[in-house]
N, C-alpha and C positions, 0 to 999 in steps of 0.2 A: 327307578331307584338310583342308577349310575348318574341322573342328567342332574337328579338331586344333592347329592354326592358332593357333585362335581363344582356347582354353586355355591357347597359353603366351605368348602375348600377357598374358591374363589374370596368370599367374605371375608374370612379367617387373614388371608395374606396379601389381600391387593392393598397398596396403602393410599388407593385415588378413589374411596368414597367419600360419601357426604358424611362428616362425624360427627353431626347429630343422630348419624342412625345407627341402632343399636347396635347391627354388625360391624360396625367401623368400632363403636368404642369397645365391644369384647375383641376385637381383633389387637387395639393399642394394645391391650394385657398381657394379650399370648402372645403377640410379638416380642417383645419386651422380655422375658424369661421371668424367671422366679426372685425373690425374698427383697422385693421391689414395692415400696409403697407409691401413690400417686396423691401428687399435691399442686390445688390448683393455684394458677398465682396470677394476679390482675396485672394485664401489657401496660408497664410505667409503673407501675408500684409495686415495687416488688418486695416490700412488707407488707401488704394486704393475700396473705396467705389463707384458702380457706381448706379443710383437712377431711378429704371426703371419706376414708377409712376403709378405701379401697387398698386392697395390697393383694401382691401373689406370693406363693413360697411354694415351698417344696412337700409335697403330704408325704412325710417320713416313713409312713407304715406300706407305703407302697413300693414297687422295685424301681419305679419310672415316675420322674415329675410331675403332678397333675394341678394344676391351677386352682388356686379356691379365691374367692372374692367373700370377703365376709362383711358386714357392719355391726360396729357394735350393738349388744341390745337386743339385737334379733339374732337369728336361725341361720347359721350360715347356709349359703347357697349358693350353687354352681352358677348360676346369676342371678344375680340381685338386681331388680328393675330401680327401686330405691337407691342404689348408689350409684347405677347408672344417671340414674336423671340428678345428679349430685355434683356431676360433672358436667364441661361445657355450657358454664353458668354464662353471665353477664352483669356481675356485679356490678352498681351504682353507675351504669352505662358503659363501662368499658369491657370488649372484652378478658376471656381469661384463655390462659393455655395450660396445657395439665403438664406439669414436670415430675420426673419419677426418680427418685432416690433410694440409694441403697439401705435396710433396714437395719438398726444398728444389732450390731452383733456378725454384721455379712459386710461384707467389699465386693469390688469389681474384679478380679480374674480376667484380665484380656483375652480376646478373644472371643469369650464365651458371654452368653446371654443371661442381664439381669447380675444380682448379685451371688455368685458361688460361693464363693471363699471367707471362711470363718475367719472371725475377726474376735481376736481378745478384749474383754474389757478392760480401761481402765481407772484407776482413779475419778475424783470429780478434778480434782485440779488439774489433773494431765487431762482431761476431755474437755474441760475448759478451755484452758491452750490452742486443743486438737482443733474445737471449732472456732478457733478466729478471737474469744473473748478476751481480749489483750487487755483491756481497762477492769475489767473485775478481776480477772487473777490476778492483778500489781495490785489490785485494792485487798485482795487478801491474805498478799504476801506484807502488806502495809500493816495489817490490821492485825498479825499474826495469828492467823488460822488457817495458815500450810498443814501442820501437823493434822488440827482439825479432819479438812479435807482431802487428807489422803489416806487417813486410816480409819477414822472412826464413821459412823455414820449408821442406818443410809438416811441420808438427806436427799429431799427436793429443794432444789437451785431454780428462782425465779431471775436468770443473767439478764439483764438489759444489753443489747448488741453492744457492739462499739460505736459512740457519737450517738447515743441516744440517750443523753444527760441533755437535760438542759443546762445554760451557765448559771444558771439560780440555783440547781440541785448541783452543781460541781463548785460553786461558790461556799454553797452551805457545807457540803463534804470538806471541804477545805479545811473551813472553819473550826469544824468539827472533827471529834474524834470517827473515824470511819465505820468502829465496830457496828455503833446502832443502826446504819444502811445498806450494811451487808447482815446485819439478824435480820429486819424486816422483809428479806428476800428471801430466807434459809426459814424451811419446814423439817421439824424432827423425824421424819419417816419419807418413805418411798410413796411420790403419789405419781400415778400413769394420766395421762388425759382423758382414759378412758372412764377415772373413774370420777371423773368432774361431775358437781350438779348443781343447779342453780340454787339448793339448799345446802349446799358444801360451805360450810364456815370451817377454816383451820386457823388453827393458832401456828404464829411463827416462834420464831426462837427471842426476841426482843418482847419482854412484860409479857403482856399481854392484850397484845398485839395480835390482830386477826385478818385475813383476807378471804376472798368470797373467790371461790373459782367456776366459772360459767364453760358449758361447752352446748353450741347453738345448732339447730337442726339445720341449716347452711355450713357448718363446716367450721367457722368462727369458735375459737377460743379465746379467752379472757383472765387474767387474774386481776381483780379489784377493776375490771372496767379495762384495764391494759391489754391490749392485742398479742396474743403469743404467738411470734412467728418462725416456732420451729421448738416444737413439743418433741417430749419422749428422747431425749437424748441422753441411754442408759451409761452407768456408771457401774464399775465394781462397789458401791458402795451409795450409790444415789441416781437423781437421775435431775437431768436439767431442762428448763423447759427457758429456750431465748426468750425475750420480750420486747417489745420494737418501743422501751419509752421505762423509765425506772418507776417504781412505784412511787406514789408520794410520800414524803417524809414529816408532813401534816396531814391525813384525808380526817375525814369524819366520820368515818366509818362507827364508831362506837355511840354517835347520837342517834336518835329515831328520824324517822322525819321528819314528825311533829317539830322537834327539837331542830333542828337543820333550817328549814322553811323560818322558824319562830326568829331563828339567831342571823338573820339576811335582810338587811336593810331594803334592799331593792325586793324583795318579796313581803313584805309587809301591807299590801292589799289583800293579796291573795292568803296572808294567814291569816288576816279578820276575817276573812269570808269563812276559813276554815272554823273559826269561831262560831261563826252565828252559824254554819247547818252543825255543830255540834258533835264534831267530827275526831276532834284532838283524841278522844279514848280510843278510836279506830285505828287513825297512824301512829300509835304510839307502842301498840300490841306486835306482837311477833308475825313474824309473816313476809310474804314479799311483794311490793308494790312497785309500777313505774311512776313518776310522777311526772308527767309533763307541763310545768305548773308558766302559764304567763306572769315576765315582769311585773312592778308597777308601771314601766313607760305603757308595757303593751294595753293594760286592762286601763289605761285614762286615754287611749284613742277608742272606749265605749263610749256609748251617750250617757251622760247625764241621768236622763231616766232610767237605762237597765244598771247602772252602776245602782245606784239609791235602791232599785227594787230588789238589787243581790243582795246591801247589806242593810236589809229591811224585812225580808221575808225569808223563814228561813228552810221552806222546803225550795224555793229557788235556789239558795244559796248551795242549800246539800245536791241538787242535782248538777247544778252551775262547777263546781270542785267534783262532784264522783264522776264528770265528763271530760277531765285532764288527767286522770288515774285510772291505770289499768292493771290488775292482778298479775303480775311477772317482775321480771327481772331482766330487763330491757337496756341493754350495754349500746353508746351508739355505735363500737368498733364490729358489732354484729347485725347493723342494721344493710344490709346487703343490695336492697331493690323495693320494688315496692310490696308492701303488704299491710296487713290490717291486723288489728287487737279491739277484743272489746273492751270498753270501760265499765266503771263503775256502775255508770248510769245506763249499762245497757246498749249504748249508742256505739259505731264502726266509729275506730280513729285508723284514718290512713297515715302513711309515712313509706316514704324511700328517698332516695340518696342520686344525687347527681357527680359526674367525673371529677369536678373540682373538688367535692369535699363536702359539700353542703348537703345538710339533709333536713327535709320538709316534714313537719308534722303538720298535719290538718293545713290549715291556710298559713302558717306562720312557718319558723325556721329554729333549730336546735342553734340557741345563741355560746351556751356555755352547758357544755355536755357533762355526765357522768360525775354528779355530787354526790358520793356513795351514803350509804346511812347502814344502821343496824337490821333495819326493816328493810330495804329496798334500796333508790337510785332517782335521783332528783334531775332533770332538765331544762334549764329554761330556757323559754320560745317567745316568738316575736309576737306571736298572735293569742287571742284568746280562739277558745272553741265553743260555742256557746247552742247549749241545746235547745230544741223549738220548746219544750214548755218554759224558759227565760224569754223567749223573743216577742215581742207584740205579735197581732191576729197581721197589722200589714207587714211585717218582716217574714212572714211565714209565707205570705202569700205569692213573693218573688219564687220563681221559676216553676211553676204550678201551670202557668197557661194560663193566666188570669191579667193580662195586659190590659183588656178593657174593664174590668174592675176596677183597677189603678188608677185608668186616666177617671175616670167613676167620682172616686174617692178624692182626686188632687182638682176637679172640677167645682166640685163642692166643698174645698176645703174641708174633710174630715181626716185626711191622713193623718193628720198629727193629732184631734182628739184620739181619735183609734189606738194610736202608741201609746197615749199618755194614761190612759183610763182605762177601763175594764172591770170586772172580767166579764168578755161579751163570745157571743156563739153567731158566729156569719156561716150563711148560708148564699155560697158563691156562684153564678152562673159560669161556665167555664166561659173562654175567648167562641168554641163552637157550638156552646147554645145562643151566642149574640146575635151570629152569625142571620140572618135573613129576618133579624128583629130590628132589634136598636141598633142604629149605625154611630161610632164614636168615629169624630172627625180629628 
């Protein structure tokens, strides 16, 4: 029992293990002291923030500090393997390193371990200030809503950082009276991150005017598709959640998809397709949908023949469009690494993200990301995805092991009838039933 002991003592406080193991990252915590959140943040990009909702504090009802690790959603617990493995990601190839900050409500007290020292709330426009947001609090000292935001409330503050206007949105600001770009960021109530969901539609203060707030089982937060990089920043009277980029001051958000896809010149293949399988009352209905929908450049590098057979037959056409659509709500500032979604049609779509920026769906690439809609979220890719009941019998038959069929088939000229015609049912020798039969030279 003492040798035992004596081990996770060891664990607890040595700081030269391996920190993918689990003793190393419950040791970060306890090392660390209390009312300390941990947020992980990718080396070079230090707005790619993901929020593993790990934290420690203080369990009040006890005489003596005791560490809790909780995640939201679930059961708190002394450890949590799930938040564990939350941490020490590898986002879009790079790695991450966990930084820990003070919870608000607590400071640093020198000396001592973690955050001790209570800390006063205040205002949203003096925590504004407090964190750095130089360009929206002049904007709302511009726009006169000081008084606003120091007494009445509580509001959520969706701040755009400093330098995360573009000149087209600081042109247009200009232009314009500032009010309506600081409503579209201000919600009438207190909302937490925690209580984000990917069917969270709120109204802001501008008409009626809505944003969709997403929070992702990697850690990833979102408003309208916008990366939030430094949530929960409580207020006497609201609370602020930063944002690495302003919202936009046209989105689309209030069309459907249907509507979205119909109103894009450059998608106008792919909404006739949506036509013929008969589709338009499906994305038009409520609900949430991703859409990873090919250009026209990309869907006229098909052949000839499957294009004519998509918009000609129209159970092709419905499985051809439910094989670019998958039931979610799919932000790309949440697409982390690699993973899979089914679609429509049943079929795996893979996607992840490489260190530059780019990120892959299926054989193609996210050209122009996050077209929001009323229903869902529109992407368009470089490539089509196209499912084996669309492909001809020889398209299908590429990486099967069927190499000598092929040359079979291009000996006799029939590969191109085969594509062209149908519908036929081949019955294929593999390449190792040829094997000590017919020899193809």
């Amino acid at each position: 029992m003492k040798v035992i002991l004596s081990v996770a003592i060891v664990v607890l406080f040595l700081g030269g293990l391996d920190s993918r193991q689990f003793g190393r990252k419950s040791a970060i915590y306890r090392s660390r002291g209390p009312n300390l959140r941990a947020v992980e943040v990718v080396l070079g990009s230090p707005n790619m923030r993901f929020f593993t909702e790990c934290h420690s504090s203080y369990k009040r009802s006890l005489s003596s500090p005791a560490l809790l690790l909780s995640r939201q959603a679930t059961a708190s617990s002394y450890f949590d393997q799930m938040c564990w493995k939350s941490v020490n990601q590898e986002i879009c190839g790079k790695p991450t390193s966990v930084k820990f900050e003070c919870a608000d409500g607590y400071e640093k007290i020198q000396g001592q371990p973690g955050c001790t020292g209570l800390k006063a709330l205040r205002n949203l426009l003096a925590t504004s200030e407090e964190l750095g947001l130089s360009w929206v609090t002049s904007l709302v000292r511009d726009a006169g809503l000081t008084a606003v935001l120091e007494t009445a409330g509580a509001f959520t503050l969706f701040a755009p950082a400093d330098g995360a206007l573009t000149a087209q949105q600081l042109a247009t600001i200009n232009r314009t009276d500032s009010m309506p770009f600081l409503l579209r960021h201000l919600v009438n109530k207190r909302i937490l991150s925690s209580e984000f969901d990917a069917a969270d539609v709120v109204q802001t203060l501008y008409g009626n005017h809505h944003i969709r707030l997403n929070r992702y089982a990697n850690g990833a937060l979102t408003v309208n598709c916008v990366r939030i990089i430094s949530p929960d920043r409580q207020g006497s009277n609201g609370v602020i959640h930063v944002i690495d980029r302003a919202l936009s001051l046209t989105d689309s958000s209030s069309q459907t998809i249907y509507d979205v896809i119909a109103g894009e010149e450059n998608f106008s293949v792919f909404s006739s397709l949506i036509d013929t399988a008969e589709m338009k009352d499906e994305l038009t209905t409520e609900g949430l949908f991703t859409v990873f929908l090919p250009t026209n450049v990309a869907l006229k590098q098909l052949s000839s023949t499957i294009l004519k057979f998509l918009e000609t037959n129209h159970a092709a056409a419905k499985a051809f469009v439910q094989n670019h659509i998958t039931k979610a709500f799919q932000c790309s500032a949440a697409i982390g690494g690699p993973s899979t979604q089914t679609t429509l049609a049943g079929d795996s779509l893979d996607m992840t993200c490489t260190a530059d920026g780019t990120i892959y769906i299926g054989e193609g690439i996210i050209t122009t990301p996050d077209i929001l809609a009323s229903n869902g979220v529109v992407h368009a890719v470089s490539a089509a995805m196209i499912p084996d009941n669309v492909k001809s019998v020889v398209e299908n038959s590429e990486g099967l092991g069927l190499a000598y069929f092929r040359q079979l088939l291009d000996s006799a000229f029939l590969e191109s009838a085969l594509g062209n015609q149908g519908p036929y049912t081949l019955f294929v020798p593999t390449d190792e039933a040829f094997k000590g039969g017919i020899f193809i030279q």
